[in-house]
C-alpha beads as a LAMMPS data file, in Angstrom:
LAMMPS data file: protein, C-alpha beads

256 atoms
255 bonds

1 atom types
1 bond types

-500.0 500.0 xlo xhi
-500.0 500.0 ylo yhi
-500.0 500.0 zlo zhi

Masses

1 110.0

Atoms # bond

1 1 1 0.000 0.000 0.000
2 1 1 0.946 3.373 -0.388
3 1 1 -0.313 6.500 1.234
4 1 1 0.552 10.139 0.246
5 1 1 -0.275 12.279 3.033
6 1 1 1.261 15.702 1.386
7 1 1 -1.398 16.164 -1.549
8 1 1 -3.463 19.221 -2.886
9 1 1 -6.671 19.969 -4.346
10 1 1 -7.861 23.660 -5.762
11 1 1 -5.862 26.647 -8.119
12 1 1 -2.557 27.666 -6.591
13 1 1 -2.593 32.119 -6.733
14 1 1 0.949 32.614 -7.754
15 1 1 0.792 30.608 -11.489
16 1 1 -0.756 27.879 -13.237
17 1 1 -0.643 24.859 -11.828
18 1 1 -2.144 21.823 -13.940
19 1 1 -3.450 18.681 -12.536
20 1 1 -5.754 20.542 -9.608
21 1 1 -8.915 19.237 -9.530
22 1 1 -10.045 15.852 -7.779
23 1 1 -10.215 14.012 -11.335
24 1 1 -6.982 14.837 -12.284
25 1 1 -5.504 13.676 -8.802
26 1 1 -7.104 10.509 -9.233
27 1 1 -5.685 10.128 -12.453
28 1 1 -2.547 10.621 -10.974
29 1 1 -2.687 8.456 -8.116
30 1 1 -3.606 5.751 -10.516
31 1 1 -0.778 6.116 -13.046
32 1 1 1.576 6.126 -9.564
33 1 1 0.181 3.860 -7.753
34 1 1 -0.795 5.587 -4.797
35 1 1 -4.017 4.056 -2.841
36 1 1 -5.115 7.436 -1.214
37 1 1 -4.035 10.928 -0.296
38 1 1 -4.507 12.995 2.188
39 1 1 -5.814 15.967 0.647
40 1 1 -6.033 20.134 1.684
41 1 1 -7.594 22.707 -0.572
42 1 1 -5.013 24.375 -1.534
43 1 1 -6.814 27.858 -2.621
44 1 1 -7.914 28.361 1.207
45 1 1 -4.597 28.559 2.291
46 1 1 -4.248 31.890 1.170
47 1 1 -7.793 32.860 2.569
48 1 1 -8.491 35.336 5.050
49 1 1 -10.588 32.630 6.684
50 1 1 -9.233 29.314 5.676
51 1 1 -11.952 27.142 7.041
52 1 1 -14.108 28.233 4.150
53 1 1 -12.283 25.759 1.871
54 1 1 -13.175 22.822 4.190
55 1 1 -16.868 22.384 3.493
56 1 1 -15.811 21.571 -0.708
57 1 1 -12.931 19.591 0.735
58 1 1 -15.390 17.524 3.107
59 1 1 -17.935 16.796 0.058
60 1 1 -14.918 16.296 -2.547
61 1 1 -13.797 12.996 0.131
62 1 1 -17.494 11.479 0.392
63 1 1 -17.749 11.596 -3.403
64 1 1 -13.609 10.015 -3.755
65 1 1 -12.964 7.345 -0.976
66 1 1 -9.455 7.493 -2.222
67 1 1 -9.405 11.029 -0.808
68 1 1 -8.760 11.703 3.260
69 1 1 -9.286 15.031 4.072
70 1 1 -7.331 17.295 6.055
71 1 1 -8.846 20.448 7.074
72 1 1 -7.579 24.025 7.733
73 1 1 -7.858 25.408 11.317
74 1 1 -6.866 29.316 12.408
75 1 1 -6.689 29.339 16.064
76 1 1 -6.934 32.983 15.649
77 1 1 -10.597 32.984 14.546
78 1 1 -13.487 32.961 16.053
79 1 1 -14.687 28.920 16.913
80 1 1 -11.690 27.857 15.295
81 1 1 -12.392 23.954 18.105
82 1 1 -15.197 23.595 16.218
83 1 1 -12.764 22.631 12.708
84 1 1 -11.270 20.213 15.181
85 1 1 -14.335 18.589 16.388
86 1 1 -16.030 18.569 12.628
87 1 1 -12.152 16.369 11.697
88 1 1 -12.603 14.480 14.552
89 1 1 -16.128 13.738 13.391
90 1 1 -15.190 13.479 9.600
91 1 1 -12.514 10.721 11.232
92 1 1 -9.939 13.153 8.608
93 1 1 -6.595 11.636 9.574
94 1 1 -5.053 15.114 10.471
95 1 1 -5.748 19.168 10.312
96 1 1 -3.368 21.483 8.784
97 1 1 -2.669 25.132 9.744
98 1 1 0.516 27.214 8.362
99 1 1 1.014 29.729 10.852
100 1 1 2.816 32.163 8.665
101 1 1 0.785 31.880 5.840
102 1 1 -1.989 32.699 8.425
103 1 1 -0.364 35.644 9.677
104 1 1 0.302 34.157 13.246
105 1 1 3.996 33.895 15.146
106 1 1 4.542 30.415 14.615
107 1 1 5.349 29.688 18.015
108 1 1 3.365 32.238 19.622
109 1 1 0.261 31.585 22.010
110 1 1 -2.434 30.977 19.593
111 1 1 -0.525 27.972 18.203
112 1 1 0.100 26.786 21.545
113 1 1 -3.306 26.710 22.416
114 1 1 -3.453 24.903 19.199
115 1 1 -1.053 22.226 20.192
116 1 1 -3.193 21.227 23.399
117 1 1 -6.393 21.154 21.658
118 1 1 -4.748 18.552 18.513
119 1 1 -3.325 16.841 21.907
120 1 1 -6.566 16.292 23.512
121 1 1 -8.328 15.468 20.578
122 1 1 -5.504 12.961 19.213
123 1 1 -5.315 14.323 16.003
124 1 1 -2.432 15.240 14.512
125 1 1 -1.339 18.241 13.359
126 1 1 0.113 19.321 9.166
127 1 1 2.381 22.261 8.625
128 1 1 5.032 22.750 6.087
129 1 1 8.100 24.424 5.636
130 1 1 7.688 26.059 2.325
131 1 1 5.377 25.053 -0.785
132 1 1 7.604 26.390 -3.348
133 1 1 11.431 26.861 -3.817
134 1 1 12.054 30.202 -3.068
135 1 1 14.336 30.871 -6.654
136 1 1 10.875 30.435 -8.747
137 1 1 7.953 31.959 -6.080
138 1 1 6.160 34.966 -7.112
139 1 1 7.751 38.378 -6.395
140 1 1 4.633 39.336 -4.187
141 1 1 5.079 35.912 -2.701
142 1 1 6.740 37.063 0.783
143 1 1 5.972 34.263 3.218
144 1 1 8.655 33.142 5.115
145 1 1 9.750 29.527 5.726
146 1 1 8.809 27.992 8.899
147 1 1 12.014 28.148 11.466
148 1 1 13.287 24.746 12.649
149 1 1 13.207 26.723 15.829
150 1 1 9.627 27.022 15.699
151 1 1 8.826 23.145 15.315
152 1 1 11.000 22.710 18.303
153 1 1 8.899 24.811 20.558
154 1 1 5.927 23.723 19.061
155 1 1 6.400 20.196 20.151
156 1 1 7.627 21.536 23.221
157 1 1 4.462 22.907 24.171
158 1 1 2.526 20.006 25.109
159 1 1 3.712 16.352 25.806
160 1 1 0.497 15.105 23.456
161 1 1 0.378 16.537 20.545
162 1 1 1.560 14.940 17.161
163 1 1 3.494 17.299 14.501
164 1 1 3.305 15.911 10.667
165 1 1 6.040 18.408 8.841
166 1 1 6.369 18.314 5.021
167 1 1 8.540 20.200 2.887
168 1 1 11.371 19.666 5.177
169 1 1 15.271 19.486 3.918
170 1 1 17.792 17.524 5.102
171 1 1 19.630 20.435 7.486
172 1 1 15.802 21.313 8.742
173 1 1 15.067 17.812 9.969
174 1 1 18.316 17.290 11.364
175 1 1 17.885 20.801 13.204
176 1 1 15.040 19.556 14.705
177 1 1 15.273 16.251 15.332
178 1 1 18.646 16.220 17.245
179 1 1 17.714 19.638 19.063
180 1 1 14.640 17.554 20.603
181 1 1 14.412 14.994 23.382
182 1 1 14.427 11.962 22.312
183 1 1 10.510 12.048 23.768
184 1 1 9.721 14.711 21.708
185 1 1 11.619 13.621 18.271
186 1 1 9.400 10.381 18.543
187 1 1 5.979 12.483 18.196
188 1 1 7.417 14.216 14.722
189 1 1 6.995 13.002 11.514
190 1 1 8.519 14.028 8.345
191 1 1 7.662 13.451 4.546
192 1 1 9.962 13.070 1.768
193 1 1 8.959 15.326 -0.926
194 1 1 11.742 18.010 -0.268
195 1 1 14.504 15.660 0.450
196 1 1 17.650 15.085 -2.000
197 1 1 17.877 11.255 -3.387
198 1 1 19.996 9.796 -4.870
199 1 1 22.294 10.788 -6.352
200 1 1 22.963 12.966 -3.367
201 1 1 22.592 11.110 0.004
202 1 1 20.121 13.181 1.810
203 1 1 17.483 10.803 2.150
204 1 1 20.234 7.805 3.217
205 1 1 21.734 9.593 5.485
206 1 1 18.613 10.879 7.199
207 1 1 17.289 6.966 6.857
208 1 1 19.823 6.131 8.438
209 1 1 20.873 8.457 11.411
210 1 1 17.553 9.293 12.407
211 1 1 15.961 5.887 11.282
212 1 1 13.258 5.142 8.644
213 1 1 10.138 4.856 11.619
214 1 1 10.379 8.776 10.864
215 1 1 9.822 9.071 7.316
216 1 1 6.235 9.504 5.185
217 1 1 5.591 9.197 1.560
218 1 1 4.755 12.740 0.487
219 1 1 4.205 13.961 -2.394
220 1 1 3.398 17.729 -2.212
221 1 1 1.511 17.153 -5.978
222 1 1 0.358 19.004 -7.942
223 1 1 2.724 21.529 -6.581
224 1 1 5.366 18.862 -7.255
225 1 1 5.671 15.895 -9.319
226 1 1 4.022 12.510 -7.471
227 1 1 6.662 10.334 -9.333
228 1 1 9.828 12.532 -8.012
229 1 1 9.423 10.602 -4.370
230 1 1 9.012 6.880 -5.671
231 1 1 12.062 7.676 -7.505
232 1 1 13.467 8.496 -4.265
233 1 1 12.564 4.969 -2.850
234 1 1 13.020 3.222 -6.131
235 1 1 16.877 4.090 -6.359
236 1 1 17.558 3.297 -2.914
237 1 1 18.871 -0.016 -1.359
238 1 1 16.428 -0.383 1.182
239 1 1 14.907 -3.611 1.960
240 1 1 10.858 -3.932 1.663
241 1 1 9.808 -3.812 5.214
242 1 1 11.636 -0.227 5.773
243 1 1 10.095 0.823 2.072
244 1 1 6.596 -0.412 3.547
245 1 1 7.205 1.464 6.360
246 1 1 7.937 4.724 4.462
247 1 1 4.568 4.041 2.115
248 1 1 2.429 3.230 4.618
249 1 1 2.403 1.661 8.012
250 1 1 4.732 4.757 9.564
251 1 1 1.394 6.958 8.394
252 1 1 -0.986 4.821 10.029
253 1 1 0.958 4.801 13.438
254 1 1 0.836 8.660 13.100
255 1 1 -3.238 8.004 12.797
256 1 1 -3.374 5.348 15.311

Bonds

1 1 1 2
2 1 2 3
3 1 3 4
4 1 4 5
5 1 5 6
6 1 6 7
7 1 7 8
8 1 8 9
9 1 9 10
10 1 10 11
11 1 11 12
12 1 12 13
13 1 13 14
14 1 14 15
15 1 15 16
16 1 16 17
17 1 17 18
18 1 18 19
19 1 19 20
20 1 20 21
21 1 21 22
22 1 22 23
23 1 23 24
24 1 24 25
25 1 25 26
26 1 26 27
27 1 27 28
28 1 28 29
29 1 29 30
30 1 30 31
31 1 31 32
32 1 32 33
33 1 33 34
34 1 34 35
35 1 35 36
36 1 36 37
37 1 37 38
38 1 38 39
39 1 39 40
40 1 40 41
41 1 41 42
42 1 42 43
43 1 43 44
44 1 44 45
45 1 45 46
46 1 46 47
47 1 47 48
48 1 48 49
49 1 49 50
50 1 50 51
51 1 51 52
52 1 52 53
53 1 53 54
54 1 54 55
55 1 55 56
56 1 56 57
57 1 57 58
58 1 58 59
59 1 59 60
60 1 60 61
61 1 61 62
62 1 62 63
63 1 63 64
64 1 64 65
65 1 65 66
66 1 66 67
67 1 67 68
68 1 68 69
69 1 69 70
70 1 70 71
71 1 71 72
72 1 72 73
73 1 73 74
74 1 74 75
75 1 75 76
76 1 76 77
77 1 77 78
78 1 78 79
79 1 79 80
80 1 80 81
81 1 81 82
82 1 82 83
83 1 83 84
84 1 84 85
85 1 85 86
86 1 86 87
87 1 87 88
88 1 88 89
89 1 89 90
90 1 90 91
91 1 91 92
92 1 92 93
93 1 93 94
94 1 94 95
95 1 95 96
96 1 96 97
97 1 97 98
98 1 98 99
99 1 99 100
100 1 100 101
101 1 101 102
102 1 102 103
103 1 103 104
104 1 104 105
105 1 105 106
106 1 106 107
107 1 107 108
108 1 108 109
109 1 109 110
110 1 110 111
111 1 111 112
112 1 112 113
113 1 113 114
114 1 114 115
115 1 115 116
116 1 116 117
117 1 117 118
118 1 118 119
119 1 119 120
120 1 120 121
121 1 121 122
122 1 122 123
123 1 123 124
124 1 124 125
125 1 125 126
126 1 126 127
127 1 127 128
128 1 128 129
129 1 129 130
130 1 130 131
131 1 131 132
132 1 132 133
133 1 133 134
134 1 134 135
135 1 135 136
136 1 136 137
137 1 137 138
138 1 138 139
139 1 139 140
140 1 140 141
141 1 141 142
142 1 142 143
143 1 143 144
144 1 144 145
145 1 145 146
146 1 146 147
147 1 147 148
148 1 148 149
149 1 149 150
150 1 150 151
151 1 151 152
152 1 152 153
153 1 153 154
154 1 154 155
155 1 155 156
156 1 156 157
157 1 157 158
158 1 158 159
159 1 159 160
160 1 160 161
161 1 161 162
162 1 162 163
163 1 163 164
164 1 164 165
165 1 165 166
166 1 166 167
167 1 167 168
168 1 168 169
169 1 169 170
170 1 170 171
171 1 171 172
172 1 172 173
173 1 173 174
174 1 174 175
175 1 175 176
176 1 176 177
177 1 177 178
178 1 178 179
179 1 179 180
180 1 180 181
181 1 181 182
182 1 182 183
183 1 183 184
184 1 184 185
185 1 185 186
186 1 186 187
187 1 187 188
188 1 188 189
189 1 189 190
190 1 190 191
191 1 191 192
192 1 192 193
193 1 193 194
194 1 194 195
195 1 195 196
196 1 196 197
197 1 197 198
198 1 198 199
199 1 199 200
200 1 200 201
201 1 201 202
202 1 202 203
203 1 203 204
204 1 204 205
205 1 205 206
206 1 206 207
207 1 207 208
208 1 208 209
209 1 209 210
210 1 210 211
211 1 211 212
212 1 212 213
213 1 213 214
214 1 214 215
215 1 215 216
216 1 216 217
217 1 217 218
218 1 218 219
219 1 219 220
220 1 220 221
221 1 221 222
222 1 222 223
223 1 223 224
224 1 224 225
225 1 225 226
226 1 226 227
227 1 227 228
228 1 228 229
229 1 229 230
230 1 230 231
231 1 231 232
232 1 232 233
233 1 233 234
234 1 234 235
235 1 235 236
236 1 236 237
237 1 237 238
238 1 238 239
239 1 239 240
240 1 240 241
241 1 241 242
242 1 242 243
243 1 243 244
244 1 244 245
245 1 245 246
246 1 246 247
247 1 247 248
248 1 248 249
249 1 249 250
250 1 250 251
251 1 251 252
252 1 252 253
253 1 253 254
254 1 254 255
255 1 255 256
């Protein structure tokens, strides 16, 4: 089985983007071989209320099974538990928020609050370190990237909560990871869409220092191309249990 839990529906603002709507994903998790995605509407990210996106998103899923959803949440707005509660309902397998692209200090009091309520709740909690390299974004595109420093005190914040990071380098993860308790670096997960294969040894390396248990397929698509990550996989020597782990089963221990 394999699971992409880094996967977008909806227009992006800053160009054209093909591939965007829930027929074309399907299409392209059948010519890859992916047996669902995990799936945020992309367009709401950029919203001044977010959570507008996730009533489509929520109908887009019951009409798809192949589709999980994963729902936007600003803790800065008004009722913001209730997104929790209607993903809890929904059984999505996570909730997503992007502090920056949200206008909120990424480690600041709002997202802590955040933290405890995913906690509680035992859902986990999406945010990524970019969407785009920075070398082709928009020149009105100004968000910045999310500070490994800012993951670290996230996780920090309560002993519960569950952190799913994608679009995470090699130097980020390693930031992170070895500047956390061991505790802490076990309730982080990271996908693999913005890590070097071969033939640079990013994603080796990280396999194995840090150890695969870690890792998530992730695609990041459309934003990114779905077959750049099984390429990843597919020119490493890794055996098939720690390749099934990457796929799938690490994904549903995150969920479990």
């Amino acid at each position: 089985m394999r699971i992409d839990c880094n996967a977008f529906l909806g227009a992006y603002p800053w160009r054209k983007v093909p591939g965007t709507s829930p027929d074309a994903l399907v299409q392209a998790l059948e010519r890859t071989k992916i047996d669902f995605a995990w799936v945020t509407h992309l367009p709401s990210l950029f919203w001044r209320d977010p959570t507008e996106g996730n009533a489509w998103l929520y109908e887009t899923a019951r009409k798809e099974k192949r589709l999980k959803p994963v729902p936007t949440v600003h803790p800065g707005l008004a009722q913001w538990e209730q997104v929790i509660a209607d993903a809890a309902n929904a059984q999505a397998p996570a909730v997503r928020c992007d502090p920056l692209y949200l206008g909120l200090e990424p480690a600041g009091g709002e997202m802590r609050v955040l933290m405890a309520a995913c906690g509680a709740a035992r859902i986990p909690l999406m945010l990524a370190v970019r969407l785009e390299d920075g070398r082709q974004r928009h020149p009105n595109d100004r968000v910045p990237e999310l500070a490994a420093a800012a993951v670290r005190a996230l996780i920090r914040s309560d002993a519960d909560v569950r952190l799913l990071v994608t679009h995470a380098d090699r130097a980020f993860i390693e930031e992170v990871h070895f500047g956390s308790t061991p505790e802490e670096a076990r309730r982080i997960w990271w996908d693999i869409c913005w890590i070097w294969g071969p033939p640079e040894d990013h994603l080796a390396t990280l396999l194995d220092t840090i150890g695969p248990e870690r890792f998530v397929f992730g695609t990041g698509q459309p934003l990114r191309l779905p077959e750049t990550s099984i390429a990843k996989l597919d020119l490493l020597d890794m055996s098939p249990d720690k390749r099934e782990a990457i796929e799938s089963k690490n994904v549903r221990e995150l969920v479990s």
